[in-house]
KOLZARO-429575 format. One record per residue (C-alpha): residue number from 1; residue in three letters; x, y, z. Coordinates in Angstrom, 1 decimal. Example, Ala and Ser with C-alpha at 12.3 -4.5 7.8 and 13.67 -1.06 7.14 Angstrom:
REM KOLZARO-429575
@resi: 1 | resn: ALA | u: 12.3 | v: -4.5 | w: 7.8 .
@resi: 2 | resn: SER | u: 13.7 | v: -1.1 | w: 7.1 .
//
This chain:
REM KOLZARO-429575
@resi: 1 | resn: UNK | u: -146.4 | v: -92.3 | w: 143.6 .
@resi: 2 | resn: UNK | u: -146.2 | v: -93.9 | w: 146.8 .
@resi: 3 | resn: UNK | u: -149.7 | v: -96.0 | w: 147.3 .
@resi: 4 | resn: UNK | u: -149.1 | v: -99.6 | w: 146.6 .
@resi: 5 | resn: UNK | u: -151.2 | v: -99.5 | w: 143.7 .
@resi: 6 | resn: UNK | u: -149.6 | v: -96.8 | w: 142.1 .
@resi: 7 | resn: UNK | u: -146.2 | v: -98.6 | w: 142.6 .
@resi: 8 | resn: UNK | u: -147.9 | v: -102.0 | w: 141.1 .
@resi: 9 | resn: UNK | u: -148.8 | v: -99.8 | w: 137.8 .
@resi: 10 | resn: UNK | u: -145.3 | v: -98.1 | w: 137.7 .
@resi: 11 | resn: UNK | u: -144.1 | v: -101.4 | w: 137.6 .
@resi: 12 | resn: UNK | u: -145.9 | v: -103.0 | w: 135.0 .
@resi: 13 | resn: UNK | u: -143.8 | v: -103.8 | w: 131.9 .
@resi: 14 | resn: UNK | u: -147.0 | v: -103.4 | w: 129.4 .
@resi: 15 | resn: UNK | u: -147.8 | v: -100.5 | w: 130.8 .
@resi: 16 | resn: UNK | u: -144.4 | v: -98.6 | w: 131.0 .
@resi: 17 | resn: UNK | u: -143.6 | v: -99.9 | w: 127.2 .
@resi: 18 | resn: UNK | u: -147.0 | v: -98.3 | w: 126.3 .
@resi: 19 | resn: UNK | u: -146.8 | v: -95.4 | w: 127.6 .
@resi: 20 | resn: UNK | u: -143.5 | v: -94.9 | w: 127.0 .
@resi: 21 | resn: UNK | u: -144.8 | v: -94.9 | w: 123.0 .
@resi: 22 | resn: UNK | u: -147.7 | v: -92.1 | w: 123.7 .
@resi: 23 | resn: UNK | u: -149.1 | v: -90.7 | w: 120.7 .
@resi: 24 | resn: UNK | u: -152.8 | v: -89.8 | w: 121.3 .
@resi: 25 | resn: UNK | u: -155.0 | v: -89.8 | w: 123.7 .
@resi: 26 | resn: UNK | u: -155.5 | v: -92.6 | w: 126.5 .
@resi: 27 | resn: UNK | u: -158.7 | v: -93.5 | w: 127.9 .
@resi: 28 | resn: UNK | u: -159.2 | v: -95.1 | w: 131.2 .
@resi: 29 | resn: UNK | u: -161.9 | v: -96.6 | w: 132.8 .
@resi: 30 | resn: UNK | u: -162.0 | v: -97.8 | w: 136.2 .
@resi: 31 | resn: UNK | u: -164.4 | v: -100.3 | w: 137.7 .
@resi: 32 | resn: UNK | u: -164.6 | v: -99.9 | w: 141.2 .
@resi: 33 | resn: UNK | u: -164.5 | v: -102.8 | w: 143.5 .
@resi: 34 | resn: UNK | u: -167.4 | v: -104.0 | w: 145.4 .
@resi: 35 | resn: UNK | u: -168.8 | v: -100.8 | w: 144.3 .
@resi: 36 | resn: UNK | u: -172.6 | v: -101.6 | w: 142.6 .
@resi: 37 | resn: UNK | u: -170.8 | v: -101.3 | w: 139.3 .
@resi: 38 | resn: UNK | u: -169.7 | v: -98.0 | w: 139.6 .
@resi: 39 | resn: UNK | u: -167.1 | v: -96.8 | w: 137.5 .
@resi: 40 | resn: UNK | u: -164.6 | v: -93.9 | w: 136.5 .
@resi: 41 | resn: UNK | u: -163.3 | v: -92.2 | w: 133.6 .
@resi: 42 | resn: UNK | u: -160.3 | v: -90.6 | w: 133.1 .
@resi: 43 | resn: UNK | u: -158.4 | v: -89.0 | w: 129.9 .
@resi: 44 | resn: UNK | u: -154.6 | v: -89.0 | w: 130.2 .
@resi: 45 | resn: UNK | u: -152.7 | v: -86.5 | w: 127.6 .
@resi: 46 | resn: UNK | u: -149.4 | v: -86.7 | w: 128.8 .
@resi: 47 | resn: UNK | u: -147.0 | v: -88.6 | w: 130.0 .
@resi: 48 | resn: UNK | u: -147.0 | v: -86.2 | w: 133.0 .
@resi: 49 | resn: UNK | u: -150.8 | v: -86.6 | w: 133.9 .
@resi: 50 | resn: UNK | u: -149.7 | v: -90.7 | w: 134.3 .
@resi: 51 | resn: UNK | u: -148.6 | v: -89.9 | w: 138.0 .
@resi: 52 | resn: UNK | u: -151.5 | v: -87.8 | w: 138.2 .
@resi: 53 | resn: UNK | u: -153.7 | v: -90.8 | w: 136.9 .
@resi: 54 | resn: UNK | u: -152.2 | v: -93.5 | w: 139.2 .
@resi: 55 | resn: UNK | u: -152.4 | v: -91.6 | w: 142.4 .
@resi: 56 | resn: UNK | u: -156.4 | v: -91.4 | w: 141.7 .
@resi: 57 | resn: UNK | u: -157.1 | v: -94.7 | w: 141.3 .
@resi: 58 | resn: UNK | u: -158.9 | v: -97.1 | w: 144.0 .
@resi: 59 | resn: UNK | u: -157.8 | v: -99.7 | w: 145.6 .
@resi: 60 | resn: UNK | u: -159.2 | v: -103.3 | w: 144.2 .
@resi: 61 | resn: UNK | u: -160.4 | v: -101.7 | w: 140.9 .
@resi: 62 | resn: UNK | u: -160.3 | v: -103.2 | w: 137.8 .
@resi: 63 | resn: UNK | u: -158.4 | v: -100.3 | w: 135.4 .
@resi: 64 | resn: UNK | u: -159.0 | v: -100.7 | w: 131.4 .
@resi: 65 | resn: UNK | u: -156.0 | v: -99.0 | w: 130.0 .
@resi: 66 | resn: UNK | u: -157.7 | v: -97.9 | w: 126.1 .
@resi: 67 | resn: UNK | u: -154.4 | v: -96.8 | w: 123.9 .
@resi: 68 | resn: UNK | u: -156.7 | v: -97.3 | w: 120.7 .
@resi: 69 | resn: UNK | u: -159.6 | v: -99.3 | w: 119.3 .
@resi: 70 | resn: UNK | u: -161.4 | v: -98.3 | w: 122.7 .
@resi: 71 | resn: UNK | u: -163.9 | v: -95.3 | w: 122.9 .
@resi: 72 | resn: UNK | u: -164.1 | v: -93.0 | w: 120.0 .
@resi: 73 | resn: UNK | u: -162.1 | v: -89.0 | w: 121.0 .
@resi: 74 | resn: UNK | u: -163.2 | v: -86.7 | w: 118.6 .
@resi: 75 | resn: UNK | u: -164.3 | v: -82.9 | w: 118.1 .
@resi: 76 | resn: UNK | u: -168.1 | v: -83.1 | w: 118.3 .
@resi: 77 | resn: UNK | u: -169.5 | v: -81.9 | w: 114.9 .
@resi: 78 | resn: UNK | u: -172.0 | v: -83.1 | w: 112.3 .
@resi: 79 | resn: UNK | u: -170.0 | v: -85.9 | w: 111.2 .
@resi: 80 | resn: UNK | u: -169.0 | v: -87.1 | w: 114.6 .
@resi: 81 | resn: UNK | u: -173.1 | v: -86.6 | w: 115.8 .
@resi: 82 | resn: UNK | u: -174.2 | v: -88.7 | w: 112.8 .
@resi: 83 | resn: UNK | u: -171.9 | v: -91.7 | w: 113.7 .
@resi: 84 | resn: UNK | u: -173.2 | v: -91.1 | w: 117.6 .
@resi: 85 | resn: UNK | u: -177.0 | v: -91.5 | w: 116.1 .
@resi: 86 | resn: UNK | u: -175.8 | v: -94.4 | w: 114.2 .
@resi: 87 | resn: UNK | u: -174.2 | v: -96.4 | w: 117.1 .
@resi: 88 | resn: UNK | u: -177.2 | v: -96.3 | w: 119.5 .
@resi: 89 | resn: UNK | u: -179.3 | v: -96.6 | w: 117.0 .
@resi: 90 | resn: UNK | u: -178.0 | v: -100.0 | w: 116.6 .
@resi: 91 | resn: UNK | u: -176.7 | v: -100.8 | w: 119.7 .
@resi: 92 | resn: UNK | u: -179.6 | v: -98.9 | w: 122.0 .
@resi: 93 | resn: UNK | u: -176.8 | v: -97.3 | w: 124.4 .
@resi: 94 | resn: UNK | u: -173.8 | v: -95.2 | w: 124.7 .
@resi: 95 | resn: UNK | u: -171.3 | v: -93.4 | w: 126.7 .
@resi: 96 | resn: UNK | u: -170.9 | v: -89.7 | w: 126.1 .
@resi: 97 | resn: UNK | u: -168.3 | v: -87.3 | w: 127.9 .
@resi: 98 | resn: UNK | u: -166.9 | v: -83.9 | w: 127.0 .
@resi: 99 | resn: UNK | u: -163.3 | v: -83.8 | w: 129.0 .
@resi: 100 | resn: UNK | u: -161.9 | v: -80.7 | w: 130.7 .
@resi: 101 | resn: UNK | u: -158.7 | v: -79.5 | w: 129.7 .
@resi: 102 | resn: UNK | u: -157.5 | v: -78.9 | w: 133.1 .
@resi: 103 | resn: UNK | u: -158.6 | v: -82.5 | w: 134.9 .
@resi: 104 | resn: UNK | u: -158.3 | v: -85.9 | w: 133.7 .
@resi: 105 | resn: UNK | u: -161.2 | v: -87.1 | w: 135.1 .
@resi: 106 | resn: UNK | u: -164.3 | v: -86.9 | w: 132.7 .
@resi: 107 | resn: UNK | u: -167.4 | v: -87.2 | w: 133.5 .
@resi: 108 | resn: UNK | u: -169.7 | v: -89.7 | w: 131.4 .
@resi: 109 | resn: UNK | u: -173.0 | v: -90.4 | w: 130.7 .
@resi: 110 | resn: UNK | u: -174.9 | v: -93.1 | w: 129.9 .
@resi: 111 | resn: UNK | u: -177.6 | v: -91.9 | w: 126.5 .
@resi: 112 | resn: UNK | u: -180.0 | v: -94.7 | w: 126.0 .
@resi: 113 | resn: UNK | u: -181.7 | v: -93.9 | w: 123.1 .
@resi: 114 | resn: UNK | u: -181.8 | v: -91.3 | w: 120.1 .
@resi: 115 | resn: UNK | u: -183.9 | v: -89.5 | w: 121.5 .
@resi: 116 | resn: UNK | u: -181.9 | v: -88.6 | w: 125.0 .
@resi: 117 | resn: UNK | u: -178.9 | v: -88.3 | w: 122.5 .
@resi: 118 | resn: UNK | u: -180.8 | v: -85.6 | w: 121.0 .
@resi: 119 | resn: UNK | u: -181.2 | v: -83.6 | w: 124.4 .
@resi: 120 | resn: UNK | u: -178.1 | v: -84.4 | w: 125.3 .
@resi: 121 | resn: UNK | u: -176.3 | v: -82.9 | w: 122.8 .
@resi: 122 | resn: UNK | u: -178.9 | v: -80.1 | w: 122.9 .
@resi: 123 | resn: UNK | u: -176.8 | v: -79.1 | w: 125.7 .
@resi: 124 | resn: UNK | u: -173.3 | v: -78.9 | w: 124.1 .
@resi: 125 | resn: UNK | u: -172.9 | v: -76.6 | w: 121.1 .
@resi: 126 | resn: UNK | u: -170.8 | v: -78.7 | w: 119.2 .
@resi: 127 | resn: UNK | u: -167.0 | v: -78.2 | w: 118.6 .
@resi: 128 | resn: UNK | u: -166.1 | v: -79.8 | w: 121.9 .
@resi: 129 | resn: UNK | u: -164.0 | v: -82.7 | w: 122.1 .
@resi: 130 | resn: UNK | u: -165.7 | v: -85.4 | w: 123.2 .
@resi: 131 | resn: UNK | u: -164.9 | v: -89.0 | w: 124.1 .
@resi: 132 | resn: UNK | u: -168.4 | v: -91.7 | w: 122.8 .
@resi: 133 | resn: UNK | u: -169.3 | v: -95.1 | w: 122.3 .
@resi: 134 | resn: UNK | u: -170.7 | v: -98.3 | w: 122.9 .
@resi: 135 | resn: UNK | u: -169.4 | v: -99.4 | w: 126.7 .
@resi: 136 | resn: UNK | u: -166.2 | v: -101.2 | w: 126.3 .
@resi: 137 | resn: UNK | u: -165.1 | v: -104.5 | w: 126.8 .
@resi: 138 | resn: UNK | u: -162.5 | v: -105.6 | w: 129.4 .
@resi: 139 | resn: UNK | u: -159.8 | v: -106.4 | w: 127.1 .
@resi: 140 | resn: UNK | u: -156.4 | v: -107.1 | w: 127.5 .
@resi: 141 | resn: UNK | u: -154.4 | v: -107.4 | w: 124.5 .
@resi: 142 | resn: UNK | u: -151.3 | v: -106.0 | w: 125.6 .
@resi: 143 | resn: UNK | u: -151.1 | v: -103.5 | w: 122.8 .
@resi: 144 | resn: UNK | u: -154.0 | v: -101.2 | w: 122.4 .
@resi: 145 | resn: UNK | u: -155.9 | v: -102.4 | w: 125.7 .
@resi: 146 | resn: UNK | u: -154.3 | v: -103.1 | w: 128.6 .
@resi: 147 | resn: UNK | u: -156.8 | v: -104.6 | w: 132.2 .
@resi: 148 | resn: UNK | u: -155.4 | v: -105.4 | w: 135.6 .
@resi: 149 | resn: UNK | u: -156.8 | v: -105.9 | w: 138.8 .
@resi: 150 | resn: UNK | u: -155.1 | v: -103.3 | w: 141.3 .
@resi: 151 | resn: UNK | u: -154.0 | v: -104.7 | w: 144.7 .
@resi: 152 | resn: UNK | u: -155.5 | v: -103.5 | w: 147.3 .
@resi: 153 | resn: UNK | u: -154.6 | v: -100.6 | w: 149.7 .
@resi: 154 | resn: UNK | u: -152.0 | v: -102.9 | w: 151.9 .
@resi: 155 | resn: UNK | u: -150.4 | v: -104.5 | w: 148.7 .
@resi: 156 | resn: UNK | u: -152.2 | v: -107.5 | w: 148.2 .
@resi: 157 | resn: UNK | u: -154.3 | v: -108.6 | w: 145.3 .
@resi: 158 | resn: UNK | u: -157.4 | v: -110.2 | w: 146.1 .
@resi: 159 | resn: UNK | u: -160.4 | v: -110.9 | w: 144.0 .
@resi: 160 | resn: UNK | u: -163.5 | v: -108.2 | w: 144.1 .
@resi: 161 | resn: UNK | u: -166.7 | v: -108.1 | w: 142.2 .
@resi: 162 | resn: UNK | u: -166.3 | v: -105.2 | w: 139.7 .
//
């Protein structure tokens, strides 16, 4: 951990006290600066993958640190399909992933509609563990969602569209 970013998120107070209390499953979600809205998802397991985690981020991003209350991490069975159908049935959208056990990085999907959910999940025989939901907010309630702006690559913090 050498970058200046990843020395800005070792040194966060919030941060260290959160994950210093790591019980589940993190979710992170990077918005790419000056980027078109592009973004990046990441599941952290351990505390080990966190060094892992901060040496992959960008500089200038906007990272969304989800400890709970953020996207839904489940195994993907009936029940778990049936609240999926239910959320973008109301909300028309969601974000769908199935994460590796060897990477953090997970790729997601944005399913607009029940009936892309259906061939989505076509695809995935169920029994997976999946991360879903509705695309989260930028919170930052020091607690169970934690958002920063990372500096950029020579140290300093400047504002970026993300």
């Amino acid at each position: 951990m050498t970058s200046p970013m990843s020395l800005q998120l070792a040194g966060h107070e919030v941060l260290a006290r959160r994950w210093s209390k790591l019980r589940a499953d993190v979710i992170v979600l990077e918005r790419l600066a000056r980027a078109g809205g592009a973004a990046r998802w990441f599941m952290v397991r351990s505390p080990q993958e966190v060094t892992e985690l901060y040496d992959k981020l960008l500089p200038g991003s906007r990272v969304s640190f989800y400890f709970a209350g953020g996207p839904h991490v489940g195994r993907d069975d009936e029940r778990t399909r049936q609240q999926m159908f239910e959320e973008i049935t109301s909300t028309g959208e969601i974000v769908l992933g199935y994460p590796s056990a060897s990477d953090i990085v997970v790729e997601m999907d944005i399913i607009s509609g029940p009936s892309e959910l259906t061939e989505h999940l076509m695809h995935h025989p169920g029994g997976e563990l999946v991360i879903w939901g509705t695309w989260p907010a930028q919170l930052d309630d020091g607690d169970k969602t934690v958002t920063l702006n990372l500096v950029d690559a020579d140290g300093v913090l400047r504002s970026h569209p993300h």
